[in-house]
PQR file of N, CA, C, O and H, with PARSE charges and radii, in Angstrom:
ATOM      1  N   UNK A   1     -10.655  -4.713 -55.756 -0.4000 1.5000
ATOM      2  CA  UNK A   1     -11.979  -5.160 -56.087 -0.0000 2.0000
ATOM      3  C   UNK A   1     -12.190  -6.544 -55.468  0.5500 1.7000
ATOM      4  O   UNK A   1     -11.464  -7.536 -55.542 -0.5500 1.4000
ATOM      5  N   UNK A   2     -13.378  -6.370 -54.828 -0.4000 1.5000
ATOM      6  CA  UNK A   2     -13.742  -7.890 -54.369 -0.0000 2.0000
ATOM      7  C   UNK A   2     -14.371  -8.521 -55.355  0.5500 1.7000
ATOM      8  O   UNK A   2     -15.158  -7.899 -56.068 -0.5500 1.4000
ATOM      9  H   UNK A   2     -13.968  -5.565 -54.767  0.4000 1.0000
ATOM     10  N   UNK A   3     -14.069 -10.126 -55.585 -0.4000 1.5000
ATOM     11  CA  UNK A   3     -15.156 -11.018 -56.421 -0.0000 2.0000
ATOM     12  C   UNK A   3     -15.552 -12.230 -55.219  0.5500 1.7000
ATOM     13  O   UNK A   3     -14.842 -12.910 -54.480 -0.5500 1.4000
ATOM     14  H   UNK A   3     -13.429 -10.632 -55.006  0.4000 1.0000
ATOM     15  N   UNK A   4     -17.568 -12.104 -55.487 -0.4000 1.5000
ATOM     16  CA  UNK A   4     -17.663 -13.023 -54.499 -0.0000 2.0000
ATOM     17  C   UNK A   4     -17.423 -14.474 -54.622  0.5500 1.7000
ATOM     18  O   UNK A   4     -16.440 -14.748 -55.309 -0.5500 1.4000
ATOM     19  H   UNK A   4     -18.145 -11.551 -56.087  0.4000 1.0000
ATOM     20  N   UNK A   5     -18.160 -15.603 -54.063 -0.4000 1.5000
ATOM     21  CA  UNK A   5     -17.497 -16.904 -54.133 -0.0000 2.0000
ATOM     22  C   UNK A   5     -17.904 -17.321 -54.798  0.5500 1.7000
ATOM     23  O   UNK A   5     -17.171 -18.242 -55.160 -0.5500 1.4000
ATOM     24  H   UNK A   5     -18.959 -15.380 -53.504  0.4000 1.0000
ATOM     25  N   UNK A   6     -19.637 -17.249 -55.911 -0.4000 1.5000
ATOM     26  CA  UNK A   6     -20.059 -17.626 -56.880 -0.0000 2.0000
ATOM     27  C   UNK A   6     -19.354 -17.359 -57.709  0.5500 1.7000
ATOM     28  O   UNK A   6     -18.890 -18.245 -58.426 -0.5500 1.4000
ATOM     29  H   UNK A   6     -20.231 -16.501 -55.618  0.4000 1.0000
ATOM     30  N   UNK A   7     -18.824 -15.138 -58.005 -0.4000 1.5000
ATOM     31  CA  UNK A   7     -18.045 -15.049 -59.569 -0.0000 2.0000
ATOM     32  C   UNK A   7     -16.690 -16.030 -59.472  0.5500 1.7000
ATOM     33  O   UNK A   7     -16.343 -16.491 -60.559 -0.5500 1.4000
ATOM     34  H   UNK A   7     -19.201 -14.418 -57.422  0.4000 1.0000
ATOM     35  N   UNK A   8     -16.082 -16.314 -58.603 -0.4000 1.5000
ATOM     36  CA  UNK A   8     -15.031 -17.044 -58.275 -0.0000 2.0000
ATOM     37  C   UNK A   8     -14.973 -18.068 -59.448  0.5500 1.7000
ATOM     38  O   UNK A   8     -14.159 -18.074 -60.372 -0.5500 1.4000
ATOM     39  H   UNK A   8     -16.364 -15.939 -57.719  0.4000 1.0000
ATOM     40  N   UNK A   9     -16.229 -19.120 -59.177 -0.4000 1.5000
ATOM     41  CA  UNK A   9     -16.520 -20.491 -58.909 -0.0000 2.0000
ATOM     42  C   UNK A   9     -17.136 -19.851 -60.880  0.5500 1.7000
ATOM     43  O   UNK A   9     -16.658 -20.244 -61.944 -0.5500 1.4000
ATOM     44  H   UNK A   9     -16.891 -19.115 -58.427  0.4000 1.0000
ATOM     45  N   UNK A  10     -17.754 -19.293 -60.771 -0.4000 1.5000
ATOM     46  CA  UNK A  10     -18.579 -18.755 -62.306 -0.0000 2.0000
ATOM     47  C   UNK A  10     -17.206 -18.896 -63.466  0.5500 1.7000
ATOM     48  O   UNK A  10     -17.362 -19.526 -64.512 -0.5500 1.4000
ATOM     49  H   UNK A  10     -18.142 -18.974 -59.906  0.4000 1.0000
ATOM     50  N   UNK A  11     -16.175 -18.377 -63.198 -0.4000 1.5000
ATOM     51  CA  UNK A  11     -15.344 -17.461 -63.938 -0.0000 2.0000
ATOM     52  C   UNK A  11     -14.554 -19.299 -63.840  0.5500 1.7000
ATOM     53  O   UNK A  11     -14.780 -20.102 -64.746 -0.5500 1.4000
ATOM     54  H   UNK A  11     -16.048 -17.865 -62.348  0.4000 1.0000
ATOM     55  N   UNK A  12     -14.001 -19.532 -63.077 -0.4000 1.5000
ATOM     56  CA  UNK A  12     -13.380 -21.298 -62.890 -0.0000 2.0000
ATOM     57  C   UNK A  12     -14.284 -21.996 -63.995  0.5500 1.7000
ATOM     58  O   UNK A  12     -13.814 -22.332 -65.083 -0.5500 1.4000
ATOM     59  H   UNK A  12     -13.818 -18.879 -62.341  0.4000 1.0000
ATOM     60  N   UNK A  13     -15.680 -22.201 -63.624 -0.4000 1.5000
ATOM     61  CA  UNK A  13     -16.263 -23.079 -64.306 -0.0000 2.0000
ATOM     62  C   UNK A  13     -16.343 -22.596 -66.317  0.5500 1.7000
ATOM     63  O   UNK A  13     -16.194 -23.382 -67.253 -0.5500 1.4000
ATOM     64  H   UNK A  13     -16.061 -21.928 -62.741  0.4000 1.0000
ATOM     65  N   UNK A  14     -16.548 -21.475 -66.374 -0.4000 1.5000
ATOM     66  CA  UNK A  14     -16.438 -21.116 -67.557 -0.0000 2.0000
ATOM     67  C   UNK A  14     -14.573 -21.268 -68.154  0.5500 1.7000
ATOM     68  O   UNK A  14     -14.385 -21.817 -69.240 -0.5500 1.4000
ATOM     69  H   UNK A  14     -16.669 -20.836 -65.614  0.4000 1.0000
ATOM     70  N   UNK A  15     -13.772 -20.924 -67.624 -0.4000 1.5000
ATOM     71  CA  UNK A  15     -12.187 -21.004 -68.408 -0.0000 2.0000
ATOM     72  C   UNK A  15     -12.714 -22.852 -68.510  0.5500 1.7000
ATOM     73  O   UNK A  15     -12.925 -23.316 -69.630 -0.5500 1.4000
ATOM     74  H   UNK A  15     -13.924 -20.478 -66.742  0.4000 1.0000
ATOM     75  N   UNK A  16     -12.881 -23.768 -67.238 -0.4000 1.5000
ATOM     76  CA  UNK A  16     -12.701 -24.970 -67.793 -0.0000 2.0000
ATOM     77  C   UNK A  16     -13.464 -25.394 -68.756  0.5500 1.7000
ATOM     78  O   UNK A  16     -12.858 -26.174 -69.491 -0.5500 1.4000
ATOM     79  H   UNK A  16     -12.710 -23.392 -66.327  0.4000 1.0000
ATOM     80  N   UNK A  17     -15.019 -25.121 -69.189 -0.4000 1.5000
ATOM     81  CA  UNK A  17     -15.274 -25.316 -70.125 -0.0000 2.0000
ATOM     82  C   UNK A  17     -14.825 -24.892 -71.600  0.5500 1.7000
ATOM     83  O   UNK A  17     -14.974 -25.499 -72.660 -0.5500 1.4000
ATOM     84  H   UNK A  17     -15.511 -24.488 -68.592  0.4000 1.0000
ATOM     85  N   UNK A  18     -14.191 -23.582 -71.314 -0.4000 1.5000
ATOM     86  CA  UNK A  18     -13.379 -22.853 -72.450 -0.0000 2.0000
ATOM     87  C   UNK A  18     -12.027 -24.077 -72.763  0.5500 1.7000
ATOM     88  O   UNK A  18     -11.854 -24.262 -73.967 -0.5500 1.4000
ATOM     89  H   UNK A  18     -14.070 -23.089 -70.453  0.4000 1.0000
ATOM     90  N   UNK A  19     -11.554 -24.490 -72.294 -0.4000 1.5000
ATOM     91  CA  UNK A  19     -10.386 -25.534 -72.170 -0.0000 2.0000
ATOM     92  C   UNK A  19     -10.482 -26.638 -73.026  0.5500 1.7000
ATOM     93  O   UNK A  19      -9.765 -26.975 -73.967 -0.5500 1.4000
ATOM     94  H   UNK A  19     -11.694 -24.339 -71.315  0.4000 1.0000
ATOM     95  N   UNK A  20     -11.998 -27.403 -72.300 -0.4000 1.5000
ATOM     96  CA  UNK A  20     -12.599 -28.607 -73.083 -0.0000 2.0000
ATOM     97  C   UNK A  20     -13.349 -28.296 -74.664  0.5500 1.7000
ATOM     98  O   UNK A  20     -13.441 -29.243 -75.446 -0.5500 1.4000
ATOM     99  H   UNK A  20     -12.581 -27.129 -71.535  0.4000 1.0000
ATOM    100  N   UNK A  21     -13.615 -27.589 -74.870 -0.4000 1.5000
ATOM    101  CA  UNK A  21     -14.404 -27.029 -76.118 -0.0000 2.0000
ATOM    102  C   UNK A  21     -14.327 -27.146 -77.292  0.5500 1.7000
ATOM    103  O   UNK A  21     -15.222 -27.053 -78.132 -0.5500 1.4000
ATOM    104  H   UNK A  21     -13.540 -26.820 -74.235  0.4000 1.0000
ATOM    105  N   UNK A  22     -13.293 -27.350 -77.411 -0.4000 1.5000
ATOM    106  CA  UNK A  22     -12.264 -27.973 -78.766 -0.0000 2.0000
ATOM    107  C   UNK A  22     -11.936 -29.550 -78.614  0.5500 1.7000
ATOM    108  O   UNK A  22     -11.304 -30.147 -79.486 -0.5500 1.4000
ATOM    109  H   UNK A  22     -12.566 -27.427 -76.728  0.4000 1.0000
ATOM    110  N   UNK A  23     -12.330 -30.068 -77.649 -0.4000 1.5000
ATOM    111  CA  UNK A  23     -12.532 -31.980 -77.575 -0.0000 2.0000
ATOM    112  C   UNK A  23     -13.333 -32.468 -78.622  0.5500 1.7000
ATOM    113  O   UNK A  23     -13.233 -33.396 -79.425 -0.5500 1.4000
ATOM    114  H   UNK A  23     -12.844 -29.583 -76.941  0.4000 1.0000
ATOM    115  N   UNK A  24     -14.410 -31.311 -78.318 -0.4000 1.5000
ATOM    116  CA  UNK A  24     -15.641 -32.200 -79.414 -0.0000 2.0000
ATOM    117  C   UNK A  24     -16.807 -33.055 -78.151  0.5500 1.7000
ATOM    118  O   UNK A  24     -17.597 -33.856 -78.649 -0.5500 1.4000
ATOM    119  H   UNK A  24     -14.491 -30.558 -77.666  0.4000 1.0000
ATOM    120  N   UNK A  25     -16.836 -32.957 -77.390 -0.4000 1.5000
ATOM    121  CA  UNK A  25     -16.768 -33.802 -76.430 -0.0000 2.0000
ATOM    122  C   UNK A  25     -17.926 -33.081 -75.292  0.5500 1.7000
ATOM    123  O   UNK A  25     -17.751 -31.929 -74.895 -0.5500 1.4000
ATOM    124  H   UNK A  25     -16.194 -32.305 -76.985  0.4000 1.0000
ATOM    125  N   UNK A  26     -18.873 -33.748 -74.929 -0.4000 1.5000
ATOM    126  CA  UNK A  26     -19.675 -33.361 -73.486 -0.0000 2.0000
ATOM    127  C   UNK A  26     -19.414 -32.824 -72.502  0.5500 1.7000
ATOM    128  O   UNK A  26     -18.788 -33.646 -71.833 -0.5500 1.4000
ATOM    129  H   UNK A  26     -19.015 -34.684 -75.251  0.4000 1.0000
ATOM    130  N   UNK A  27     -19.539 -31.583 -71.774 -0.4000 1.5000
ATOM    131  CA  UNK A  27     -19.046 -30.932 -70.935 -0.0000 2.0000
ATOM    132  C   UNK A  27     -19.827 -31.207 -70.003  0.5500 1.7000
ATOM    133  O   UNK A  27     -20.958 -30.964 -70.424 -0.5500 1.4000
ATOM    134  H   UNK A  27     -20.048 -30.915 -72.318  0.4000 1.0000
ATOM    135  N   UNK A  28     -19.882 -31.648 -68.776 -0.4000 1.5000
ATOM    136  CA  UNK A  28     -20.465 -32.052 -67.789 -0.0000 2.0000
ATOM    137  C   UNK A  28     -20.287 -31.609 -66.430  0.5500 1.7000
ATOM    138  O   UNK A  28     -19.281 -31.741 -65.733 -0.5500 1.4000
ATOM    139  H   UNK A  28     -18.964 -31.846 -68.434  0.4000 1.0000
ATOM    140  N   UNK A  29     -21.888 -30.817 -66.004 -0.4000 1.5000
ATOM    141  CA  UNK A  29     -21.271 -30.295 -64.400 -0.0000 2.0000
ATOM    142  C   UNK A  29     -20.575 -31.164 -63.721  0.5500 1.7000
ATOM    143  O   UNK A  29     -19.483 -30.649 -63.479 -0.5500 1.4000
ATOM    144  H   UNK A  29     -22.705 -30.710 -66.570  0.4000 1.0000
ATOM    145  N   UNK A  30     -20.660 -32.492 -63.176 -0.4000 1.5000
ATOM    146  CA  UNK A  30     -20.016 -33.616 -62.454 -0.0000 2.0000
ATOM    147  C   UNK A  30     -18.339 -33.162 -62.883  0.5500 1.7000
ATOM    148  O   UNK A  30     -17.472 -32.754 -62.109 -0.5500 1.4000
ATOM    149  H   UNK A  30     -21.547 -32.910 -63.372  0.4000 1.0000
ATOM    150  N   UNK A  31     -18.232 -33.388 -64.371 -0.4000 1.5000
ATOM    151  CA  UNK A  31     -16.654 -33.434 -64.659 -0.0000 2.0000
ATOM    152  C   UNK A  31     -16.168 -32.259 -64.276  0.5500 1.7000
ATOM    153  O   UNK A  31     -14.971 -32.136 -64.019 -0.5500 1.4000
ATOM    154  H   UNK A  31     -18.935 -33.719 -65.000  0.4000 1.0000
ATOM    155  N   UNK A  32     -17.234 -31.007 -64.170 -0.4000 1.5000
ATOM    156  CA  UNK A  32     -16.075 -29.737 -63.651 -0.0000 2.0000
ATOM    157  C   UNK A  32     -16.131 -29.817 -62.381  0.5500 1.7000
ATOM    158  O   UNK A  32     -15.097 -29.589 -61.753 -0.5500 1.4000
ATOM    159  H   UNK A  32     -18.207 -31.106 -64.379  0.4000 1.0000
ATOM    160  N   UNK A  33     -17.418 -30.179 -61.635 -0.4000 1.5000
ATOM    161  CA  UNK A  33     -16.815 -30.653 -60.261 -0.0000 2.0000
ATOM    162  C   UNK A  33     -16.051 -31.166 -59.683  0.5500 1.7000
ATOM    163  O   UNK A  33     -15.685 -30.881 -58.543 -0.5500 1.4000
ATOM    164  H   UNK A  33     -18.258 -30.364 -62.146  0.4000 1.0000
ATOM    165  N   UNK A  34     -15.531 -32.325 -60.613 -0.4000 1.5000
ATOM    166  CA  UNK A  34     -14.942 -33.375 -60.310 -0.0000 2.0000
ATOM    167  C   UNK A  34     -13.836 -33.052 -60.030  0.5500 1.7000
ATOM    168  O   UNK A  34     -13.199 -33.449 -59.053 -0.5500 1.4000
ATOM    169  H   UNK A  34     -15.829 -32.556 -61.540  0.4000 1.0000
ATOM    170  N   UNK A  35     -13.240 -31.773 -61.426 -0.4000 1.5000
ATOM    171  CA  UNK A  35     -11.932 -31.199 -62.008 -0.0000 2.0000
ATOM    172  C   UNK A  35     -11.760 -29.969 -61.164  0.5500 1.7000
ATOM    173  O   UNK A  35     -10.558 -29.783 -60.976 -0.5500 1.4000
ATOM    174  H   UNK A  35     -13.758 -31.451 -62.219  0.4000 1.0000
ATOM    175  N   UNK A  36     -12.425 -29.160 -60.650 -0.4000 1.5000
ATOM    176  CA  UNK A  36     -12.023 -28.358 -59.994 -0.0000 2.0000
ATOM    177  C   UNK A  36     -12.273 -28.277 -58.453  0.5500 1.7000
ATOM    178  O   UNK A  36     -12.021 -27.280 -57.777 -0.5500 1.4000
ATOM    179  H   UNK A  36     -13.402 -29.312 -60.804  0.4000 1.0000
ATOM    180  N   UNK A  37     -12.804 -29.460 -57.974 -0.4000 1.5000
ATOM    181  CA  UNK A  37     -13.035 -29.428 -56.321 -0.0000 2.0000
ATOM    182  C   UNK A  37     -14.090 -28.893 -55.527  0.5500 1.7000
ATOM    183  O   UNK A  37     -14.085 -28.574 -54.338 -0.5500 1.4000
ATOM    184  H   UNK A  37     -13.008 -30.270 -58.523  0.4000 1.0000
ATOM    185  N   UNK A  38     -15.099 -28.843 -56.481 -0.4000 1.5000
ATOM    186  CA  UNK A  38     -16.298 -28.075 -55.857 -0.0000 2.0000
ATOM    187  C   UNK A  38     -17.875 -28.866 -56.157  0.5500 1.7000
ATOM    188  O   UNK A  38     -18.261 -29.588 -57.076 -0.5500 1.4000
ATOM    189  H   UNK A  38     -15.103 -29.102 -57.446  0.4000 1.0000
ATOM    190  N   UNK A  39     -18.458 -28.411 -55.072 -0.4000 1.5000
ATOM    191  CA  UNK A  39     -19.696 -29.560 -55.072 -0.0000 2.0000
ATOM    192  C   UNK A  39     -20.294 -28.886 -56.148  0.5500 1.7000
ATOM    193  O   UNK A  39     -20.041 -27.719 -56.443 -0.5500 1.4000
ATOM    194  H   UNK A  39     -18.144 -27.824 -54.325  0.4000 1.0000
ATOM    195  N   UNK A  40     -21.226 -29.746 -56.839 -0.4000 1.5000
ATOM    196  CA  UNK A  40     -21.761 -30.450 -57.769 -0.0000 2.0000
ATOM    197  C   UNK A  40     -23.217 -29.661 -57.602  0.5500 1.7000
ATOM    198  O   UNK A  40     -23.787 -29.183 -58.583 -0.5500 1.4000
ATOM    199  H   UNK A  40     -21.432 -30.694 -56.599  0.4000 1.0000
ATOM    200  N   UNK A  41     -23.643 -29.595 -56.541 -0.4000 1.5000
ATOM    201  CA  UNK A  41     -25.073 -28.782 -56.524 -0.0000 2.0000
ATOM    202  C   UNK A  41     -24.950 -27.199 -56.179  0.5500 1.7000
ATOM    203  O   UNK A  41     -25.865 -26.375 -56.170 -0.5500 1.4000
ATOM    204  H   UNK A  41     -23.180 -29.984 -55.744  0.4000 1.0000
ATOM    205  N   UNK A  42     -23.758 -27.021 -55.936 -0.4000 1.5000
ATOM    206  CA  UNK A  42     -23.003 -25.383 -55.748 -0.0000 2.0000
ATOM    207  C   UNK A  42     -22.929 -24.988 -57.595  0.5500 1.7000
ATOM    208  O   UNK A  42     -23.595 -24.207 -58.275 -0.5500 1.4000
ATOM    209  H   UNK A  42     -23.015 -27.690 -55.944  0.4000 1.0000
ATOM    210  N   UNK A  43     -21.959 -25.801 -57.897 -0.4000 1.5000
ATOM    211  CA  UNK A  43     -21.719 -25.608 -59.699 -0.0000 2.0000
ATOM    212  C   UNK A  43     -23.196 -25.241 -60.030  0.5500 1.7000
ATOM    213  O   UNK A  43     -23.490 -24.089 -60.347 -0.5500 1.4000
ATOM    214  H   UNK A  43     -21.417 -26.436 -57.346  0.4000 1.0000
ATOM    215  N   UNK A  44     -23.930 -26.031 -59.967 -0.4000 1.5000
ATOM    216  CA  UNK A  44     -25.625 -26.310 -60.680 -0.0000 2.0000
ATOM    217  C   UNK A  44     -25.818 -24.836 -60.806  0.5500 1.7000
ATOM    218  O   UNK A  44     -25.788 -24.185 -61.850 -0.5500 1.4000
ATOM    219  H   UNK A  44     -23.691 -26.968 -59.709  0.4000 1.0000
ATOM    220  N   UNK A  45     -26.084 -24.268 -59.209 -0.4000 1.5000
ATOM    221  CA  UNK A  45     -26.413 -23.018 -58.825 -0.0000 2.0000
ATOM    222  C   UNK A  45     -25.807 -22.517 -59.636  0.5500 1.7000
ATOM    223  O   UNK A  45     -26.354 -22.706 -60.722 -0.5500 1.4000
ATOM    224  H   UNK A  45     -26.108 -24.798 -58.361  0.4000 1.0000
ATOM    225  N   UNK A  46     -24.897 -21.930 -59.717 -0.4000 1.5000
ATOM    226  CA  UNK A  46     -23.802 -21.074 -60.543 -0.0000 2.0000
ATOM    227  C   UNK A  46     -23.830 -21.315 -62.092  0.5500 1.7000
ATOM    228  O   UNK A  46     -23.797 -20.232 -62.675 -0.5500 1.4000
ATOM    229  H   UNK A  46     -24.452 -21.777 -58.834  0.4000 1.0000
ATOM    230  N   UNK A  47     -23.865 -22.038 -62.669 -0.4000 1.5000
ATOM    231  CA  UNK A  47     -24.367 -22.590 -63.505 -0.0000 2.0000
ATOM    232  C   UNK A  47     -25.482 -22.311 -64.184  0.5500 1.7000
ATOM    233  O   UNK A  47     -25.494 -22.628 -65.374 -0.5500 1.4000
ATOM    234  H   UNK A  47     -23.892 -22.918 -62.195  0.4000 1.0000
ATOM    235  N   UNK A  48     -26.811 -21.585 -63.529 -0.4000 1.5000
ATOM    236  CA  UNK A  48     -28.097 -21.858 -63.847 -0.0000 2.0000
ATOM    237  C   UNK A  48     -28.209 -19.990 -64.129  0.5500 1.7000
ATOM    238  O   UNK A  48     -28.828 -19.244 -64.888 -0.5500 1.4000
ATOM    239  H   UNK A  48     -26.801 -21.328 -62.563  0.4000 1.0000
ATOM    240  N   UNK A  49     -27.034 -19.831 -62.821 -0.4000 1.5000
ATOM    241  CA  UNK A  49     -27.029 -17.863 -63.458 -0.0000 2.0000
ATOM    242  C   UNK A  49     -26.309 -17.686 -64.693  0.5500 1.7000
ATOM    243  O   UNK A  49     -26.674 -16.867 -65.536 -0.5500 1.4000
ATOM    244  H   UNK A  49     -26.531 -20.437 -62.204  0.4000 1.0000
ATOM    245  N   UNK A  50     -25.396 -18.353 -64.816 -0.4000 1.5000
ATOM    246  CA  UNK A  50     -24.473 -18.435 -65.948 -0.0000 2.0000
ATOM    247  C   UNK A  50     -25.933 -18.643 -67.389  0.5500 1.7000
ATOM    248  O   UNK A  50     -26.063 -17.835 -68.308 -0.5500 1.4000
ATOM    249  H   UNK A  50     -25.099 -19.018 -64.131  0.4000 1.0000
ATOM    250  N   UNK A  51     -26.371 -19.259 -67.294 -0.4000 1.5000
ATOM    251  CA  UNK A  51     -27.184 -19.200 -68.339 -0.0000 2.0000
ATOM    252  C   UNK A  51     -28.508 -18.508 -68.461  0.5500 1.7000
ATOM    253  O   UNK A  51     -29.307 -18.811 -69.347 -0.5500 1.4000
ATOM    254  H   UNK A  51     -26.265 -19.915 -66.547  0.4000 1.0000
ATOM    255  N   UNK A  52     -28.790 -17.364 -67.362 -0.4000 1.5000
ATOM    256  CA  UNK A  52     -29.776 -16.992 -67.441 -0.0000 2.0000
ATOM    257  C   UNK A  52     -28.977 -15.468 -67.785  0.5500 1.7000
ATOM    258  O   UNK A  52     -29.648 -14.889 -68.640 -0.5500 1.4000
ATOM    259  H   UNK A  52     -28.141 -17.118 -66.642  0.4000 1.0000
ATOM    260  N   UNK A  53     -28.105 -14.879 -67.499 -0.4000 1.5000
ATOM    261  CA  UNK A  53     -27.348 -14.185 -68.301 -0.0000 2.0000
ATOM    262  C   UNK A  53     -26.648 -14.867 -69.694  0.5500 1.7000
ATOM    263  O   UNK A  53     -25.575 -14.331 -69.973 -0.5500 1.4000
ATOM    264  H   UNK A  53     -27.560 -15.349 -66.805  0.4000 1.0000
ATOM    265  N   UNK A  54     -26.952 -15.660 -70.366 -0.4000 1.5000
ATOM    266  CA  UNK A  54     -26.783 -16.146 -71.694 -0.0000 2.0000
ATOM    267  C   UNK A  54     -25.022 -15.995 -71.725  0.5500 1.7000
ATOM    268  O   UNK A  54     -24.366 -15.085 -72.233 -0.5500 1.4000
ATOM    269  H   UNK A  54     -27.823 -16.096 -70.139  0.4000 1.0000
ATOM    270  N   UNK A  55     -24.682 -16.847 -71.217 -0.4000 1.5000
ATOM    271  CA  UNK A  55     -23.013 -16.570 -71.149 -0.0000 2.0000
ATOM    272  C   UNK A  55     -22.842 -18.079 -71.553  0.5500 1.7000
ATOM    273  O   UNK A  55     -21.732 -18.308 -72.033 -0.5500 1.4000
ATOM    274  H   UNK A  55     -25.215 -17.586 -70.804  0.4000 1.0000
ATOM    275  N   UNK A  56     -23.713 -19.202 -71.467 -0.4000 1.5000
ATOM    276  CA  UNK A  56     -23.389 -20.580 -71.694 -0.0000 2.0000
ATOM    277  C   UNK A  56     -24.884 -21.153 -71.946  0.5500 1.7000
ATOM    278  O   UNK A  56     -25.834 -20.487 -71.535 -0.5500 1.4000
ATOM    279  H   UNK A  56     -24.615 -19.016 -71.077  0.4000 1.0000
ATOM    280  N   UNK A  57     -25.053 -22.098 -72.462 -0.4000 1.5000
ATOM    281  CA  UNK A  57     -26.044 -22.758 -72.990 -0.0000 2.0000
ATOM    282  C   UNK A  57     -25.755 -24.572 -72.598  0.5500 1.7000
ATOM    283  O   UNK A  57     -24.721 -25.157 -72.276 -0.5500 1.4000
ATOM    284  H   UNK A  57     -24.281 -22.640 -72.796  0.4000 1.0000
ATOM    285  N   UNK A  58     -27.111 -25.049 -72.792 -0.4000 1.5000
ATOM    286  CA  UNK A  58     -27.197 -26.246 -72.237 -0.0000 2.0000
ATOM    287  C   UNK A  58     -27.879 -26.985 -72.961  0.5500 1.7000
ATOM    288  O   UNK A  58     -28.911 -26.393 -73.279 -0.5500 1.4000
ATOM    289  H   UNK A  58     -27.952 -24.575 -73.054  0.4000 1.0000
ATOM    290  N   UNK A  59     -27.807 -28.197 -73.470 -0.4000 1.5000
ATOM    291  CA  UNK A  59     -28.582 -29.114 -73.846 -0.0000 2.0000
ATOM    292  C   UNK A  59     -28.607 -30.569 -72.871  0.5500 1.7000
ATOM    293  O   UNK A  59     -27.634 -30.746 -72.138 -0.5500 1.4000
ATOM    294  H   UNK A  59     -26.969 -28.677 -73.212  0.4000 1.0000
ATOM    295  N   UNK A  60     -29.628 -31.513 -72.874 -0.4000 1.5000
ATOM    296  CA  UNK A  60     -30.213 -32.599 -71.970 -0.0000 2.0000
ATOM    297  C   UNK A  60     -29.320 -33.702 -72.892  0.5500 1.7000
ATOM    298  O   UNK A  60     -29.533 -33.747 -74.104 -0.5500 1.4000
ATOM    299  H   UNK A  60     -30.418 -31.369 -73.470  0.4000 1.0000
ATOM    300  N   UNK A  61     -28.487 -34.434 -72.380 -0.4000 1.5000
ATOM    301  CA  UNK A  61     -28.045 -35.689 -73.239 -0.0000 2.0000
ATOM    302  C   UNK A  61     -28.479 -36.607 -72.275  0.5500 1.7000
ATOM    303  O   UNK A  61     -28.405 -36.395 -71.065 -0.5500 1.4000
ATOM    304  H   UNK A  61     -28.314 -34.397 -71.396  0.4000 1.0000
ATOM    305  N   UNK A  62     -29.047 -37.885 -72.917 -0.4000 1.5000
ATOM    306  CA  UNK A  62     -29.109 -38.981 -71.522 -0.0000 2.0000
ATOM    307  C   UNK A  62     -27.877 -39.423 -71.621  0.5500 1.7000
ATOM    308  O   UNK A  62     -27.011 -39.368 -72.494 -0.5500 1.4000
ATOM    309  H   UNK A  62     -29.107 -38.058 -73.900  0.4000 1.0000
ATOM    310  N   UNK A  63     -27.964 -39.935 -70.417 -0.4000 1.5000
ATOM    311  CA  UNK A  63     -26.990 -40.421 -69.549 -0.0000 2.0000
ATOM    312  C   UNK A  63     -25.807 -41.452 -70.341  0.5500 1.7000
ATOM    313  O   UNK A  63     -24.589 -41.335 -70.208 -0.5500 1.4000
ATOM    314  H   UNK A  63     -28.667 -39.980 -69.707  0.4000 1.0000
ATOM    315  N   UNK A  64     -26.724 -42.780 -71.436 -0.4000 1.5000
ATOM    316  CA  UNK A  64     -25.679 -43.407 -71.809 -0.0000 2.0000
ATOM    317  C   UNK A  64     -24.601 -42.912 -72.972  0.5500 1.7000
ATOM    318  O   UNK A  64     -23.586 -43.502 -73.342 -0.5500 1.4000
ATOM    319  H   UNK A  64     -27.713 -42.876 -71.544  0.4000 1.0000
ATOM    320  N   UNK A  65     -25.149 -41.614 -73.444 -0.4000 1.5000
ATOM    321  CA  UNK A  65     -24.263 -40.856 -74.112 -0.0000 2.0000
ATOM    322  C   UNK A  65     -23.154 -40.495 -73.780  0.5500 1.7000
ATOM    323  O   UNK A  65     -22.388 -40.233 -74.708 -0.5500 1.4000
ATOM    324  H   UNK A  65     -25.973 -41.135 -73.143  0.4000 1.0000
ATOM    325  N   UNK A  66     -22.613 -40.332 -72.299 -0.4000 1.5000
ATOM    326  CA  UNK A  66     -21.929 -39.457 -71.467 -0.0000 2.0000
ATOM    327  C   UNK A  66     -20.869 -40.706 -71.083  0.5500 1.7000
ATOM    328  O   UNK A  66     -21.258 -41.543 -70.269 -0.5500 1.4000
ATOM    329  H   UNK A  66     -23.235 -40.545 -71.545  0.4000 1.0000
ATOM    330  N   UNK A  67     -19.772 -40.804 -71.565 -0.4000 1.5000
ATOM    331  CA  UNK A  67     -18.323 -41.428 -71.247 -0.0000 2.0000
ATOM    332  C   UNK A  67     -17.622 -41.148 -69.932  0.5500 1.7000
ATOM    333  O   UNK A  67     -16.514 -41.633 -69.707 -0.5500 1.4000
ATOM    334  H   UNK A  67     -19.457 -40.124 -72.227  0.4000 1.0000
TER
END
């Protein structure tokens, strides 16, 4: 079975948020970019399907919230 480079990058970005989840703590596209080596406006993309199939959810924190 092939998986393309989004489910790749989909399936990465979801285990790492699965990882952090139990911190208590802000999950941030930047930090999984950061953490897994992949640009930041690629994640977004991937990211934006991820929640339009309801697999992850999002809320807006400003910025000085974010450590």
């Amino acid at each position: 079975m092939r998986i393309s480079a989004k489910g790749r990058y989909a399936l990465a970005e979801v285990i790492s948020m699965a990882q952090q989840y139990n911190n208590g703590e802000h999950i941030t596209v930047i930090s999984i970019s950061e953490k897994l080596g992949i640009s930041k406006i690629y994640l977004e993309q991937v990211f934006s399907l991820l929640k339009k199939a309801k697999i992850v959810s999002s809320t807006k924190v400003p910025r000085a919230d974010i450590c």
